[in-house]
C-alpha positions as CSV (number, residue, x, y, z in Angstrom):
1,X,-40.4,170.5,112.4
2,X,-36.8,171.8,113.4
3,X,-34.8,173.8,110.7
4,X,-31.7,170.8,109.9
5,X,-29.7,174.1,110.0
6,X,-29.0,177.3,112.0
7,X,-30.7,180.3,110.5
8,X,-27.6,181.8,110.1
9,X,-26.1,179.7,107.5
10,X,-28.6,180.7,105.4
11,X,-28.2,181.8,102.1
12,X,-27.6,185.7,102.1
13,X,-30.7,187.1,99.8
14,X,-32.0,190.3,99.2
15,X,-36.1,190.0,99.1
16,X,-36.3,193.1,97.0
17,X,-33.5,192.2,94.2
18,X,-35.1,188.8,94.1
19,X,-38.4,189.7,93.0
20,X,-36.7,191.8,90.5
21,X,-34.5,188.9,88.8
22,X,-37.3,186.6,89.0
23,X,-39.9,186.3,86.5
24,X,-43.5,188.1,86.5
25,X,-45.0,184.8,87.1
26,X,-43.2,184.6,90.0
27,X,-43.4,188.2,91.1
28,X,-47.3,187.5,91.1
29,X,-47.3,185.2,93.9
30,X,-46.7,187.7,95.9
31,X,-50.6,188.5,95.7
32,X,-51.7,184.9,96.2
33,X,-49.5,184.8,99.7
34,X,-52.4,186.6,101.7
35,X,-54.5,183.9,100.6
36,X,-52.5,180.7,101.4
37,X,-51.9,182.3,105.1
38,X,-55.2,181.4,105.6
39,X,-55.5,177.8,105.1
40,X,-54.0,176.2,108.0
41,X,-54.0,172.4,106.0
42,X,-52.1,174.0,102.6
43,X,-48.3,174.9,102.9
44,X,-47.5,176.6,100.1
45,X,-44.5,178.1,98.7
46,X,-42.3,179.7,95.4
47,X,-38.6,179.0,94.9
48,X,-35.9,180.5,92.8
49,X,-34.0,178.3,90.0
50,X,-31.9,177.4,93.2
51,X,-34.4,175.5,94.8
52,X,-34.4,178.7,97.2
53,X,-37.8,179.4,98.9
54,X,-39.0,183.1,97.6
55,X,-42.4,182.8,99.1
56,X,-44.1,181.0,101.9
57,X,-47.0,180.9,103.8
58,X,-47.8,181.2,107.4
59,X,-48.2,177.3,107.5
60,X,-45.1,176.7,106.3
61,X,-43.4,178.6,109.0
62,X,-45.6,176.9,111.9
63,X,-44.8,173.5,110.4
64,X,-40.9,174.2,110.6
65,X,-41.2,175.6,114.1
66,X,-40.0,179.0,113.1
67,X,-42.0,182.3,114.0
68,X,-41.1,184.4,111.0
69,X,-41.2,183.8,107.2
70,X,-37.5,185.7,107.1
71,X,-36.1,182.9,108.2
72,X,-36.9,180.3,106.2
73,X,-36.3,183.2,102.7
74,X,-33.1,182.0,100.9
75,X,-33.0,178.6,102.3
76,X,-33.1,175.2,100.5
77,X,-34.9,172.5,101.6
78,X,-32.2,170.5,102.8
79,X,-31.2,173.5,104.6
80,X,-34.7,173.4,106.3
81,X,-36.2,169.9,106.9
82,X,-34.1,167.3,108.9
83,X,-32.0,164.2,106.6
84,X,-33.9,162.2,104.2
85,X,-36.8,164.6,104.2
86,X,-34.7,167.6,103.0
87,X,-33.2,165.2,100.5
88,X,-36.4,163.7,99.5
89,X,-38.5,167.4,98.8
90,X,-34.5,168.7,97.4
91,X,-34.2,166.2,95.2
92,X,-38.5,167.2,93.5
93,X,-37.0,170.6,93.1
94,X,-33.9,169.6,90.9
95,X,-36.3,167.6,89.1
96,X,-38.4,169.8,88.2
97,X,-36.2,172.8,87.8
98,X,-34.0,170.7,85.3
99,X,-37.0,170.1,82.7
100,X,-39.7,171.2,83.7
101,X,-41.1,168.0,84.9
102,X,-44.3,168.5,87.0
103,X,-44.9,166.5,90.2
104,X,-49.3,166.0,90.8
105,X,-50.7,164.7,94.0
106,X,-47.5,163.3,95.2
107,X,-48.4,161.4,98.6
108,X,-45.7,161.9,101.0
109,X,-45.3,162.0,104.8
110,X,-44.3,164.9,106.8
111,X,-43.8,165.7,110.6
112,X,-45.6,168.7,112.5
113,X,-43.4,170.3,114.8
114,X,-44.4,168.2,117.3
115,X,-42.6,165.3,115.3
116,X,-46.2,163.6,115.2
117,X,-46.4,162.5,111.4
118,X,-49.0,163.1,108.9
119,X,-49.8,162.8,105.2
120,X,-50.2,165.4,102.5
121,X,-50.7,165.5,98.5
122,X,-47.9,167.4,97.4
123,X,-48.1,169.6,94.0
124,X,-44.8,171.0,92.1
125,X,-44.8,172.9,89.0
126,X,-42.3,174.6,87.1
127,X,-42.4,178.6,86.6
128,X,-41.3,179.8,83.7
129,X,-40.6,183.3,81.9
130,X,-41.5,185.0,78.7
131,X,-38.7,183.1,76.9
132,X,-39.9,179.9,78.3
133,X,-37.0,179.9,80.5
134,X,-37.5,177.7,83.8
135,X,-36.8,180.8,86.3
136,X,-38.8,179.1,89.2
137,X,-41.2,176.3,90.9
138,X,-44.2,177.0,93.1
139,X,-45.7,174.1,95.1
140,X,-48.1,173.3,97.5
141,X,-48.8,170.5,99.9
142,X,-52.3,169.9,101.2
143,X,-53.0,167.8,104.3
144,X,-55.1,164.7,104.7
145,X,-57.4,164.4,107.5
146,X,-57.8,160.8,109.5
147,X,-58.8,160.0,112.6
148,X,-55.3,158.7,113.0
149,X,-52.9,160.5,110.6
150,X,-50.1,157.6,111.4
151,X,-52.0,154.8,110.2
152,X,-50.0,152.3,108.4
153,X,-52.1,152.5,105.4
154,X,-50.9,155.8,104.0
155,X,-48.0,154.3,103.7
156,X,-49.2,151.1,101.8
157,X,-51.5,154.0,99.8
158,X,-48.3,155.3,99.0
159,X,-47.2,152.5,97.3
160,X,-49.8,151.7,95.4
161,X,-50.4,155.3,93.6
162,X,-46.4,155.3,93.6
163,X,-46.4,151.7,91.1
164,X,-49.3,153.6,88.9
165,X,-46.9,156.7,88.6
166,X,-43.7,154.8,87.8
167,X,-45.8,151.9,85.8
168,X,-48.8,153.4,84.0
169,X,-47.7,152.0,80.4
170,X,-48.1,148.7,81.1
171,X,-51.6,146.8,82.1
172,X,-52.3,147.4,85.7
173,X,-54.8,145.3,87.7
174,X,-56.5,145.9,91.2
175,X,-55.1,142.8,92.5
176,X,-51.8,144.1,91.9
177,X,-52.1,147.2,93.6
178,X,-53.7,145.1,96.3
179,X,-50.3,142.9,96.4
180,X,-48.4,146.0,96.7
181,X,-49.9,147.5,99.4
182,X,-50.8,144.5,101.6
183,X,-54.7,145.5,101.5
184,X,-57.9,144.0,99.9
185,X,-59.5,144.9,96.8
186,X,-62.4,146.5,98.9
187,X,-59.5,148.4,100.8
188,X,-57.7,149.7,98.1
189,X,-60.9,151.2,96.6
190,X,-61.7,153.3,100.0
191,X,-58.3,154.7,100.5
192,X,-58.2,155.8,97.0
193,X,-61.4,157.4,97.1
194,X,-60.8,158.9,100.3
195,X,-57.1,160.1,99.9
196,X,-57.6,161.3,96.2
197,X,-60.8,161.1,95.9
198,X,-60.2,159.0,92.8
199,X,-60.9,155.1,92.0
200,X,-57.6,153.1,91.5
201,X,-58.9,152.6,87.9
202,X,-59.6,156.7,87.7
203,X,-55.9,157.3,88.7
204,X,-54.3,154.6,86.2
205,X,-56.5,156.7,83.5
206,X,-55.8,160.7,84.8
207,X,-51.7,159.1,85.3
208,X,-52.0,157.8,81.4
209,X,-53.8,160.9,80.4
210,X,-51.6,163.4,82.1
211,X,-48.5,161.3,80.6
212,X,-49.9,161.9,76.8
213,X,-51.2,165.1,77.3
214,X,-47.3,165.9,77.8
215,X,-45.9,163.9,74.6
216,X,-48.4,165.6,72.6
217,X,-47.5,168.8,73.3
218,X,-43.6,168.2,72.7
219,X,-42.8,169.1,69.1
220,X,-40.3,166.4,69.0
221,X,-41.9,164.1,71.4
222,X,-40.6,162.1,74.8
223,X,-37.5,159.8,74.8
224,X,-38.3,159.3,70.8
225,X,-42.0,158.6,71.1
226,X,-43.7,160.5,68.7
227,X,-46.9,159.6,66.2
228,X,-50.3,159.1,68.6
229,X,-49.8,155.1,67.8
230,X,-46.2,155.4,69.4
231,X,-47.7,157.7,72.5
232,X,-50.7,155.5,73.0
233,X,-48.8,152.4,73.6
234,X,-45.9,154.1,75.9
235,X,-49.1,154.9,77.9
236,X,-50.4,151.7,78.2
237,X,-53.3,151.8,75.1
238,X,-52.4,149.0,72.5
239,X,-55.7,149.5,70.6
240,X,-54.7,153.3,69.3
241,X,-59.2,153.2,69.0
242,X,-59.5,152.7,72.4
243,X,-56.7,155.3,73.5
244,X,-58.3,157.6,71.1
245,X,-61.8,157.3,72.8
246,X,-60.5,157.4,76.2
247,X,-58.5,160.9,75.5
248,X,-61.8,162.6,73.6
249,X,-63.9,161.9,76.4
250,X,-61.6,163.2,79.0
251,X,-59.8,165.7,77.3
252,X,-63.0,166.7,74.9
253,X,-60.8,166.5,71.8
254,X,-59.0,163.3,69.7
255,X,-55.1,163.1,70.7
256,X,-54.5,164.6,67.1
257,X,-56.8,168.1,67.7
258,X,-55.2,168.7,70.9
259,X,-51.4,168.0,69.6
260,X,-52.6,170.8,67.1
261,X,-53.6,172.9,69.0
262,X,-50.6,172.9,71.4
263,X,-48.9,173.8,68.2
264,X,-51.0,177.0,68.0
265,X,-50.6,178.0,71.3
């Protein structure tokens, strides 16, 4: 797609001093770029705390109709992808740059430079330094492969894994998620497995899991939840036995071992 800016109002930035402010977690990418060039379905990148991009790969570029990575260095994405994309993929950054929130398999459309859309999973996690400082995200987006990449049904798929994300504490049924997205049962089943390669009930679980596996490990726990009764009914688990279970055989260890041993860490 077309930069929704000229290259020359680009944020001045020196590549050099950049890598030296930033972190060594950061810095590191560097290595991993030579890598990513080579996947033509992954677009992946690394961003200051400014939202900035720092590093990009060769997919990247192509899909912003540029020729070199220099000029898409410094930028935001507003600065890069036209209106409410921009905002859209800005607004992830802030998030997680603020605290450290991490964004997982994220299905969002995109446009090619040929303004024919598609669909990707989108990935966004924080960087941090030795202090524990945010100093950074790095991201990746990985495309989806149908015969016809602007079927309607992405779009309804969307919505469905969207309610799980926003709705995972409270009881979710298939016939809901069918509701949501317009589609049968049998529908919703094949999209999920072939999108995310995941059954609607696996997401609901690995949405709940990943959810609690993030108030255990805070010290002081999320918005006020707390004790591994409190955690496993914000996450939709209101027999604390059957959460318990459920986490063991996923994670390998009770809710209680694995708060410990974030405590250790």
């Amino acid at each position: 797609m077309n930069p929704h800016s000229d290259p020359g109002t680009a944020l001045p930035i020196d590549e050099t001093l950049q890598r030296q402010r930033l972190s060594q977690q950061i810095d590191n990418a560097f290595f991993a770029e030579p890598l990513f060039d080579a996947l033509p379905d992954v677009v992946f990148f690394v961003k200051d705390a400014q939202g900035r991009y720092v590093v990009v790969n060769q997919t990247l570029v192509r899909r912003c109709g540029l020729k070199q990575k220099s000029a898409l260095l410094g930028r935001t994405a507003a600065q890069v992808f036209p209106g409410a994309f921009g905002s859209r993929y800005q607004e992830q950054d802030r998030q997680v740059l603020a605290d450290g929130s991490e964004i997982r398999d994220q299905l969002e459309l995109h446009l090619y430079p040929n303004r024919d859309p598609g669909w990707c999973l989108t990935h966004k996690t924080a960087l941090r330094d030795k202090q524990d400082n945010i100093v950074g995200l790095a991201g990746i987006s990985r495309d989806l492969a149908m015969p016809d990449n602007a079927h309607p049904v992405y779009g309804r798929i969307a919505a469905a894994a969207h309610f799980i994300q926003v709705h995972y504490g409270q009881t979710i049924q298939l016939a809901d998620l069918a509701r949501i997205s317009n589609l049968s049962a049998s529908q919703i089943e094949r999209y999920f497995d072939k999108i995310f390669s995941l059954s609607p009930r696996q997401m609901i679980i690995k949405t709940r899991l990943d959810a609690a596996s993030k108030m255990l490990a805070e010290e002081n726990g999320v918005g006020g939840v707390n004790s591994v009764t409190e955690i496993a009914i914000a996450c939709g688990y209101h027999d604390h036995s059957a959460f318990t279970r459920q986490f063991k055989a996923t994670v390998g260890m009770t809710p209680s071992a694995y708060r410990a041993m974030q405590k250790n860490l």
